[in-house]
PDB file as gemmi writes it, atoms N, CA and C in Angstrom:
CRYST1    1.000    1.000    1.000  90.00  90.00  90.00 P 1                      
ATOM      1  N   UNK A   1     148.279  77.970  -6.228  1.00  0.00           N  
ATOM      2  CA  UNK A   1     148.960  76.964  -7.016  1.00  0.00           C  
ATOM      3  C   UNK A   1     149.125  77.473  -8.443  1.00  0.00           C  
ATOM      4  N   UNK A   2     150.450  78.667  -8.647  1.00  0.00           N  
ATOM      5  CA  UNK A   2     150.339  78.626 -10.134  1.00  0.00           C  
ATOM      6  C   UNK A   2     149.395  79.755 -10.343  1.00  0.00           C  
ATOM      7  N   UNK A   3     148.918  80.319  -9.880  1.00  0.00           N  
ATOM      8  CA  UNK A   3     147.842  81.342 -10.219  1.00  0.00           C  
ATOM      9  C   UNK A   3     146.505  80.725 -10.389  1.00  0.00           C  
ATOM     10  N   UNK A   4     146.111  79.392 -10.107  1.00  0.00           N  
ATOM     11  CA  UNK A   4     145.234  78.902  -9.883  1.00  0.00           C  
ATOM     12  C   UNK A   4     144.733  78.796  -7.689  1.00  0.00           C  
ATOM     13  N   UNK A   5     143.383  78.830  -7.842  1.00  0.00           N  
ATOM     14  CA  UNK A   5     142.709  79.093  -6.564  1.00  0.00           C  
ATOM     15  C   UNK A   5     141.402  77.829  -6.506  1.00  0.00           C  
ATOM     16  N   UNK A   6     141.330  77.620  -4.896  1.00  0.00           N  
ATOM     17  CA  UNK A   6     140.043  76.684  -4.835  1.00  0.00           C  
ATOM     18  C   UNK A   6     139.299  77.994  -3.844  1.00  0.00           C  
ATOM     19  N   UNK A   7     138.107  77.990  -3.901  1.00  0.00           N  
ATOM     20  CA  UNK A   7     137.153  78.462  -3.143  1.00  0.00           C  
ATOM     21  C   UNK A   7     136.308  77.433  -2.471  1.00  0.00           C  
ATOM     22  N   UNK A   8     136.416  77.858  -0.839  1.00  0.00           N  
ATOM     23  CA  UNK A   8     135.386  76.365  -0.476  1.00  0.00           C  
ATOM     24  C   UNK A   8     134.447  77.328   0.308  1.00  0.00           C  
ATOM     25  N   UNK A   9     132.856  76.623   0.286  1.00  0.00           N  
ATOM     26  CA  UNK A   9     131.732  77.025   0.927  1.00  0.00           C  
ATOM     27  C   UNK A   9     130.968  75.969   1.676  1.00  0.00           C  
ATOM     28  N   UNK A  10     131.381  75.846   3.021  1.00  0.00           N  
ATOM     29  CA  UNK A  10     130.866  74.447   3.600  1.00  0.00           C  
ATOM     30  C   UNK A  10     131.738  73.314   3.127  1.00  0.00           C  
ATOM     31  N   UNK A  11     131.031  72.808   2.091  1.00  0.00           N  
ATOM     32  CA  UNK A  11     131.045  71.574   1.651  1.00  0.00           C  
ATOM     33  C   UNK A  11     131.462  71.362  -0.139  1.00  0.00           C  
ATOM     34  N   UNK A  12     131.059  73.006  -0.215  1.00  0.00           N  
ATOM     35  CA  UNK A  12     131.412  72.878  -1.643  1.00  0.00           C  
ATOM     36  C   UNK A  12     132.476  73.441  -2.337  1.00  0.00           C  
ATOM     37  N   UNK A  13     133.064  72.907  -3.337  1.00  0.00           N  
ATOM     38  CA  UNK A  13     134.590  73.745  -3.854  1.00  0.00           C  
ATOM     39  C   UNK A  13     134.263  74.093  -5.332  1.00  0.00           C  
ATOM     40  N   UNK A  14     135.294  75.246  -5.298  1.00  0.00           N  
ATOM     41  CA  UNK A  14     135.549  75.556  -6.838  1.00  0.00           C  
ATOM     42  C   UNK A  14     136.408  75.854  -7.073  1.00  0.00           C  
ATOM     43  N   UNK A  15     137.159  75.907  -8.436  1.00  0.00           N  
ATOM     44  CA  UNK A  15     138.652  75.744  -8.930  1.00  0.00           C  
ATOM     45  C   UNK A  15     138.145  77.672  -9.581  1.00  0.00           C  
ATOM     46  N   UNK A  16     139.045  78.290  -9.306  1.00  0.00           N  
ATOM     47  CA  UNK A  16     139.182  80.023 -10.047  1.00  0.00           C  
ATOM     48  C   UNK A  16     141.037  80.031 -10.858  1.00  0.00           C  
ATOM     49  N   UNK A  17     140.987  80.830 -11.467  1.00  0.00           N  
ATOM     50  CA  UNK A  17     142.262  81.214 -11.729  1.00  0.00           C  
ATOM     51  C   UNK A  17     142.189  82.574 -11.654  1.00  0.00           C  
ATOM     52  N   UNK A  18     143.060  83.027 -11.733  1.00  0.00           N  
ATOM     53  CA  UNK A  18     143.462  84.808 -11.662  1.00  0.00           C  
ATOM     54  C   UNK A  18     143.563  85.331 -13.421  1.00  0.00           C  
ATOM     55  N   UNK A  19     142.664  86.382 -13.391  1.00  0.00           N  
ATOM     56  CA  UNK A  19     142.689  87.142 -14.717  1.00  0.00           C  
ATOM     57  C   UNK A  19     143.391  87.773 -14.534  1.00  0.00           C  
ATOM     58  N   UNK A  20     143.734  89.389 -13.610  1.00  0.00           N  
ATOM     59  CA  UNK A  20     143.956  90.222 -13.427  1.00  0.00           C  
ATOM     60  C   UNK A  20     143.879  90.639 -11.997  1.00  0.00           C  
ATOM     61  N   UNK A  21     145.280  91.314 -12.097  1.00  0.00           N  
ATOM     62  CA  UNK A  21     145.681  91.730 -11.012  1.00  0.00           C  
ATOM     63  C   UNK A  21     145.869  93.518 -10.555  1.00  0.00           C  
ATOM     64  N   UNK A  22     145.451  94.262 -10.109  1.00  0.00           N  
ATOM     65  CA  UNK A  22     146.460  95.935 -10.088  1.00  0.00           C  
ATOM     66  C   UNK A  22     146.693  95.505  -8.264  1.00  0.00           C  
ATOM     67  N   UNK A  23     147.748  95.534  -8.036  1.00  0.00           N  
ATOM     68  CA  UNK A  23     148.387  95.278  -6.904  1.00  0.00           C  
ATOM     69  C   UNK A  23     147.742  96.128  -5.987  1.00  0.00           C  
ATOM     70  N   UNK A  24     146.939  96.030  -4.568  1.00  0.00           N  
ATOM     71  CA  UNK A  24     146.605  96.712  -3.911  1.00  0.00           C  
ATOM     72  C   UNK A  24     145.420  97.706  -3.731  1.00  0.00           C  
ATOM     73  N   UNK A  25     144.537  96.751  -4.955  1.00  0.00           N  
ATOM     74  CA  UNK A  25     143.578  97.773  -5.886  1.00  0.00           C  
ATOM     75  C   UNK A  25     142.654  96.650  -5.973  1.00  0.00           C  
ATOM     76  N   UNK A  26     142.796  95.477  -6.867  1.00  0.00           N  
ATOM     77  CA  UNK A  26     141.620  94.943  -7.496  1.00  0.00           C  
ATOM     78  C   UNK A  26     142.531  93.494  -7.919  1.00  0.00           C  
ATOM     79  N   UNK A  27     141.536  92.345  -7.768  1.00  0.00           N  
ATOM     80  CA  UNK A  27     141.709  91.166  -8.442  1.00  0.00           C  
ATOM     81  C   UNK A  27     140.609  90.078  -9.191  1.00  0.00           C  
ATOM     82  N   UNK A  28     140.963  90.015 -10.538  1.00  0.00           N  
ATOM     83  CA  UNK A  28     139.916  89.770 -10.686  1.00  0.00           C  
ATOM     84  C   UNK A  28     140.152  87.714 -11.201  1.00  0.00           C  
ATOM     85  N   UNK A  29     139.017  87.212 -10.876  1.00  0.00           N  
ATOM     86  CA  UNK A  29     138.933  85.386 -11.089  1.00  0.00           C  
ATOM     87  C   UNK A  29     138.276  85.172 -12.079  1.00  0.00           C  
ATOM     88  N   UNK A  30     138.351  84.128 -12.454  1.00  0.00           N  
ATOM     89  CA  UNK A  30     137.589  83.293 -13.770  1.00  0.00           C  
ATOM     90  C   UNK A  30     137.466  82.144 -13.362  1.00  0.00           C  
ATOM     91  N   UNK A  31     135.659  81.409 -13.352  1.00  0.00           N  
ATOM     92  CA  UNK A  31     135.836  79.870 -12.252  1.00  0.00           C  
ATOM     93  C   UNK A  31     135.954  78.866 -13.512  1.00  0.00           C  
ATOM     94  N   UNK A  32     137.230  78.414 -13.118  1.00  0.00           N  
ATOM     95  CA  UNK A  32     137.785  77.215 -14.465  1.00  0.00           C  
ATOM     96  C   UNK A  32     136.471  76.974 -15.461  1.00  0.00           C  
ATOM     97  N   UNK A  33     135.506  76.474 -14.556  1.00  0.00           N  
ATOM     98  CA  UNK A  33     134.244  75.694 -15.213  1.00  0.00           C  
ATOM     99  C   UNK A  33     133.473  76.345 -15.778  1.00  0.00           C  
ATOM    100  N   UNK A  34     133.765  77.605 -16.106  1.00  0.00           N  
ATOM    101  CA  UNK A  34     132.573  78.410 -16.569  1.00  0.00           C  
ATOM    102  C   UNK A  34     132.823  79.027 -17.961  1.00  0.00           C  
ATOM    103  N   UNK A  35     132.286  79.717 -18.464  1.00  0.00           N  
ATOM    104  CA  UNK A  35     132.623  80.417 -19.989  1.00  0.00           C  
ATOM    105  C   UNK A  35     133.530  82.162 -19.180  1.00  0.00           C  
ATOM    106  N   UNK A  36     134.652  81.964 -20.663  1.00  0.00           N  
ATOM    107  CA  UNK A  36     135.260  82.882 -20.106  1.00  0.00           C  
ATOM    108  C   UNK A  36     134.372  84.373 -19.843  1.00  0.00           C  
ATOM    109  N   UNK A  37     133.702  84.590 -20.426  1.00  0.00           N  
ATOM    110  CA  UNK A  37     133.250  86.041 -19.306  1.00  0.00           C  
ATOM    111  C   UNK A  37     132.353  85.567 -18.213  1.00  0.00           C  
ATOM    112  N   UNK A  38     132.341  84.937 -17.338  1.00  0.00           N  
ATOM    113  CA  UNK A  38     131.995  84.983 -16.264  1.00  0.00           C  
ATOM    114  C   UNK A  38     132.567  84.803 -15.202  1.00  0.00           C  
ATOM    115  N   UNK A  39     133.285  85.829 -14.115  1.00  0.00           N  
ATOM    116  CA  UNK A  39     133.951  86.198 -13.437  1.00  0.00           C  
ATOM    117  C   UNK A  39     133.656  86.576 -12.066  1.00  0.00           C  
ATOM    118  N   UNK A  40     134.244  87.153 -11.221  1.00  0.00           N  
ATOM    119  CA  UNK A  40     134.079  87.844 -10.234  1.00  0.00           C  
ATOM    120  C   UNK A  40     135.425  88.585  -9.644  1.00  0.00           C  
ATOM    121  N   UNK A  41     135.372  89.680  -8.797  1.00  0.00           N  
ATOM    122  CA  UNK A  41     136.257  90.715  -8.603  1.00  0.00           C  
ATOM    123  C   UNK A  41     136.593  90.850  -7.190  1.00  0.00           C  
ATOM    124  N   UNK A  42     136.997  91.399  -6.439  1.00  0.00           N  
ATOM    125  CA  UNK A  42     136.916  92.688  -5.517  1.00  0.00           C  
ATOM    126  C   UNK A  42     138.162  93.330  -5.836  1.00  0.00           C  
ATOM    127  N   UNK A  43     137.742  94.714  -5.643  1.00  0.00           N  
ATOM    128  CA  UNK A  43     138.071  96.144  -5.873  1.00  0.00           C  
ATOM    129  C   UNK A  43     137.966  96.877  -4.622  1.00  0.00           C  
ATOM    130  N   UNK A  44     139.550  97.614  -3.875  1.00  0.00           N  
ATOM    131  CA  UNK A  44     139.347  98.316  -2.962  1.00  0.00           C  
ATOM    132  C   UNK A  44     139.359  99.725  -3.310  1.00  0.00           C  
ATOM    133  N   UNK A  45     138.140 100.591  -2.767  1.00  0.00           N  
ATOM    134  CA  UNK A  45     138.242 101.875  -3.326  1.00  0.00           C  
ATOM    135  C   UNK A  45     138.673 102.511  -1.677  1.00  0.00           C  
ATOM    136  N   UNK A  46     139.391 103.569  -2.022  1.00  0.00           N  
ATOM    137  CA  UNK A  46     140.052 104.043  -0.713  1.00  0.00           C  
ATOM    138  C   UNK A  46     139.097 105.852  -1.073  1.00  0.00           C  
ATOM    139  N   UNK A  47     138.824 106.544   0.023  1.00  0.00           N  
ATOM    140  CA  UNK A  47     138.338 107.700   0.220  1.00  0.00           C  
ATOM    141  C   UNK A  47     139.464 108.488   0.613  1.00  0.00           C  
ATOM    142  N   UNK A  48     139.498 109.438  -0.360  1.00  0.00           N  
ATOM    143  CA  UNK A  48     141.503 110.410  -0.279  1.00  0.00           C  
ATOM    144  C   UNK A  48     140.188 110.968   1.482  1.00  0.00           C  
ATOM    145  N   UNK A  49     139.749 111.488   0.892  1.00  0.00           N  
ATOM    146  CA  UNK A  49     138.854 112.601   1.856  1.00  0.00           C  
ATOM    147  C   UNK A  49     139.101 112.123   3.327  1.00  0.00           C  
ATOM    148  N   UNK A  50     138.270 110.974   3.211  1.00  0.00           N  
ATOM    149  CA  UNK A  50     137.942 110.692   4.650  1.00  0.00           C  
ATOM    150  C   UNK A  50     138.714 109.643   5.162  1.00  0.00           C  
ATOM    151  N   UNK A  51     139.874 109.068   4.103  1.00  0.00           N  
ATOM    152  CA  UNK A  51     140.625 107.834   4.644  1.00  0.00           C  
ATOM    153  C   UNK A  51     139.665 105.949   4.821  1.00  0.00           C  
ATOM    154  N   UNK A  52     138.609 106.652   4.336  1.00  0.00           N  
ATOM    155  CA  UNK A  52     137.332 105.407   4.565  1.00  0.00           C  
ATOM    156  C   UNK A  52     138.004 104.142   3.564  1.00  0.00           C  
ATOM    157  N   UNK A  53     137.789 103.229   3.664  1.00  0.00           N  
ATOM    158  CA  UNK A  53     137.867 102.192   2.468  1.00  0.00           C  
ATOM    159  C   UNK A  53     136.620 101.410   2.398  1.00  0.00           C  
ATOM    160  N   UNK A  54     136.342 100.940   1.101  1.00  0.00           N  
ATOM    161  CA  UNK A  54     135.402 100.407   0.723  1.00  0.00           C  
ATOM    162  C   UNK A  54     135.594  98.890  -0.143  1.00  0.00           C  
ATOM    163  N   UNK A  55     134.767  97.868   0.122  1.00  0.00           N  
ATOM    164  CA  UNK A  55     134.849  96.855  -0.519  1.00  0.00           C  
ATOM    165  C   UNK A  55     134.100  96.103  -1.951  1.00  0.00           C  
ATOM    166  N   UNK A  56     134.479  96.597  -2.651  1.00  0.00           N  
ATOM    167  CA  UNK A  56     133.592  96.074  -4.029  1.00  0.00           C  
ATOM    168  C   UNK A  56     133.438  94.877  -4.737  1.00  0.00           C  
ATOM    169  N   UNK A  57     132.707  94.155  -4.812  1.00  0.00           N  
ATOM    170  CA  UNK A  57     132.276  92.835  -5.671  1.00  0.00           C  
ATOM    171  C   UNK A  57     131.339  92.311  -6.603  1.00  0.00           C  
ATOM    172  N   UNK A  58     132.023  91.929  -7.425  1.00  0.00           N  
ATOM    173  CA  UNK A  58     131.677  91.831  -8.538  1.00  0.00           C  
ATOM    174  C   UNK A  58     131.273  90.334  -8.453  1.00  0.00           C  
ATOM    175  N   UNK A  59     130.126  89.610  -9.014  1.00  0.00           N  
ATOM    176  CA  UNK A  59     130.202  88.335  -9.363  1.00  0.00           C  
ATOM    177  C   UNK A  59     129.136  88.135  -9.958  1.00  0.00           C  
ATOM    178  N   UNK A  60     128.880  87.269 -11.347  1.00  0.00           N  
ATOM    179  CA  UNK A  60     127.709  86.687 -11.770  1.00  0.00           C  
ATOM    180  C   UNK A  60     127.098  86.137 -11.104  1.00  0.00           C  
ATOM    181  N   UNK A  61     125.631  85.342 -11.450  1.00  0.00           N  
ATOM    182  CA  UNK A  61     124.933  84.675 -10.907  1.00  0.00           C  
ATOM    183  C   UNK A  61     123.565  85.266 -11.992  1.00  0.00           C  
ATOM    184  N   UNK A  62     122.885  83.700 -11.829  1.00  0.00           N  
ATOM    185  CA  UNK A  62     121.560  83.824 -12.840  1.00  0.00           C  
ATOM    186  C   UNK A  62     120.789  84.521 -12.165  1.00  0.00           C  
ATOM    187  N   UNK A  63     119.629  84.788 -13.209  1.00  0.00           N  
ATOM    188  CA  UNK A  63     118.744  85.770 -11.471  1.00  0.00           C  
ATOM    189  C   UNK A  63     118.391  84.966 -10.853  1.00  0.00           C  
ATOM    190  N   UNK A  64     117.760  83.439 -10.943  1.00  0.00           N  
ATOM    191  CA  UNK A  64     116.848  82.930  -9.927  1.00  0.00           C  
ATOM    192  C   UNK A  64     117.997  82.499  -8.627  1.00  0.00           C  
ATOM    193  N   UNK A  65     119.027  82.828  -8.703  1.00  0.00           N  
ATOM    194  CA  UNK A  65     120.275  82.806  -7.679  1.00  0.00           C  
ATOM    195  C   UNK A  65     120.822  83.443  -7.572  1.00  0.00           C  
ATOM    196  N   UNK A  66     120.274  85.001  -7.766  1.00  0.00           N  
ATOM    197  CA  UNK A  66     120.802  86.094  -7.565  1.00  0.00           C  
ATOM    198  C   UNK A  66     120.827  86.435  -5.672  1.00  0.00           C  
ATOM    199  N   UNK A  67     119.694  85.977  -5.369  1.00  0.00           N  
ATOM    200  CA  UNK A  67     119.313  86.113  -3.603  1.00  0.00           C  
ATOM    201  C   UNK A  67     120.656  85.433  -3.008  1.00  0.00           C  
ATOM    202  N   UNK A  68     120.402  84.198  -3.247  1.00  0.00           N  
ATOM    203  CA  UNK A  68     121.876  83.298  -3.255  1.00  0.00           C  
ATOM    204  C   UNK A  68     122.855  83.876  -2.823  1.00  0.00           C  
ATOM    205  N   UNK A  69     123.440  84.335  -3.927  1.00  0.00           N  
ATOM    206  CA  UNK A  69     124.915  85.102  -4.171  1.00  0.00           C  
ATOM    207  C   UNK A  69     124.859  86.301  -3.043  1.00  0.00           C  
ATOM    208  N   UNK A  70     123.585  86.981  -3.316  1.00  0.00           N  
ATOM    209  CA  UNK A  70     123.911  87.880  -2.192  1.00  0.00           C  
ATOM    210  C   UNK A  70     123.963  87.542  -1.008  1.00  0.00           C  
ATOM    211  N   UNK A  71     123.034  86.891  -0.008  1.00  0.00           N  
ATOM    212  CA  UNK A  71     123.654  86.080   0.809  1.00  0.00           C  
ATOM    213  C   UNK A  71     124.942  85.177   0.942  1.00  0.00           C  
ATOM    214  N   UNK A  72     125.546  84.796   0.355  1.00  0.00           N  
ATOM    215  CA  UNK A  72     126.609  84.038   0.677  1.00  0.00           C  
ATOM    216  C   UNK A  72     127.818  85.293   0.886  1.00  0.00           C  
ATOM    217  N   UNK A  73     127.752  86.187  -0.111  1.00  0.00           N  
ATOM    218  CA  UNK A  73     128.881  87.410   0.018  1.00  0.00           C  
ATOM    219  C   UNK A  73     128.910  88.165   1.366  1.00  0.00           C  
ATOM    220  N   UNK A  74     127.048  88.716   1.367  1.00  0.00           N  
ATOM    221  CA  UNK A  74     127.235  89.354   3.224  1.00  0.00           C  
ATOM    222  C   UNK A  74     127.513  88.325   4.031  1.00  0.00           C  
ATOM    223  N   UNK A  75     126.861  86.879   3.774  1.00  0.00           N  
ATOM    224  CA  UNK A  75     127.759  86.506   5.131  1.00  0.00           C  
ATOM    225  C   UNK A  75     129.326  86.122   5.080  1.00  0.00           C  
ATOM    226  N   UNK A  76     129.916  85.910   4.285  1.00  0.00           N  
ATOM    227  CA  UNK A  76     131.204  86.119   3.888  1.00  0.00           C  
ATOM    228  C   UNK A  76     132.225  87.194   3.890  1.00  0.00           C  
ATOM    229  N   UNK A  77     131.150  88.619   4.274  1.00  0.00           N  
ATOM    230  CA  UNK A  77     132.005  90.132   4.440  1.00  0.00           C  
ATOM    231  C   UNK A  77     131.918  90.197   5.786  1.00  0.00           C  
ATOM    232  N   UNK A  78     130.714  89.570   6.605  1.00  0.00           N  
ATOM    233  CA  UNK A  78     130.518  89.515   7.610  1.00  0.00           C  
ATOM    234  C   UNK A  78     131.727  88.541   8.632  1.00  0.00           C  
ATOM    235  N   UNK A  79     131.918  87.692   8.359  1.00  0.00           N  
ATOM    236  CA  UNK A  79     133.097  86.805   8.091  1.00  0.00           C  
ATOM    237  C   UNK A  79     134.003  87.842   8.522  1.00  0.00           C  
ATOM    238  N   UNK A  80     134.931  88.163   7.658  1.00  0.00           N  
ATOM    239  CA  UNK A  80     135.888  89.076   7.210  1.00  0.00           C  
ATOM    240  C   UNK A  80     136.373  90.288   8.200  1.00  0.00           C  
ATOM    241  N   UNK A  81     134.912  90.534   8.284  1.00  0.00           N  
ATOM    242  CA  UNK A  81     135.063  91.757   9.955  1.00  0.00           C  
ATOM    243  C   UNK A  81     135.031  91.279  10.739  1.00  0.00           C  
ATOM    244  N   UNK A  82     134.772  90.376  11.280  1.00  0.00           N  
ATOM    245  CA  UNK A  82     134.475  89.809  12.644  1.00  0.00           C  
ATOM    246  C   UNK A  82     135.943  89.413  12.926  1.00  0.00           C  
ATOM    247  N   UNK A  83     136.640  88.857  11.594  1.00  0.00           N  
ATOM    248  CA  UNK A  83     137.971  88.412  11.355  1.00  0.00           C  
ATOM    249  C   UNK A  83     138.956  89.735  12.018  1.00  0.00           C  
ATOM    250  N   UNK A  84     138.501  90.775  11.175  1.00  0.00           N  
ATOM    251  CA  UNK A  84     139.717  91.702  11.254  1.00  0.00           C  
ATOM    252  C   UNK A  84     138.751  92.839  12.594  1.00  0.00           C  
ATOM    253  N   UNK A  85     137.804  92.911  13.280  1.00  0.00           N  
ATOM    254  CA  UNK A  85     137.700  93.350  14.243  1.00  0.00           C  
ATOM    255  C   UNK A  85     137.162  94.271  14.269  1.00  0.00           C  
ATOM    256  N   UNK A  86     136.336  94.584  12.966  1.00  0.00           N  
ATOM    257  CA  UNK A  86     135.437  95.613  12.427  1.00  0.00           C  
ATOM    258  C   UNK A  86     134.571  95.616  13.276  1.00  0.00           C  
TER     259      UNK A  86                                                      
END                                                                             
């Protein structure tokens, strides 16, 4: 909507907008509600070598919800492959 995004988890939502874009490379969000440097990314890095691709993410989180975050992302990459047949 506009360069604005909702993220839903279960039950819960959040409003992002788009900072930055490199087409085919990297996008990066800003969650409406938060102070502007706190963000999150993914970044595809491609391997010339081996043709491999890789998935990179970026996202804050305090530490005592640092465990959190990481859980919600693997099961969310986990997600993703199961999606595309990884």
């Amino acid at each position: 909507n506009g360069g604005d995004y909702v993220f839903r988890w279960d039950k819960e939502e959040q409003k992002a907008e788009v900072v930055s874009v490199k087409p085919e490379i990297s996008v990066r969000y800003r969650w409406v509600d938060e102070d502007e440097s706190v963000y999150f990314e993914f970044i595809i890095h491609t391997i010339e070598l081996t043709g491999a691709i890789a998935l990179e993410i970026t996202d804050f989180a305090e530490p005592d919800e640092k465990e959190d975050a990481i859980d919600l992302w693997d099961t969310q990459i986990e997600e993703l492959k199961r999606t595309l047949g990884i």
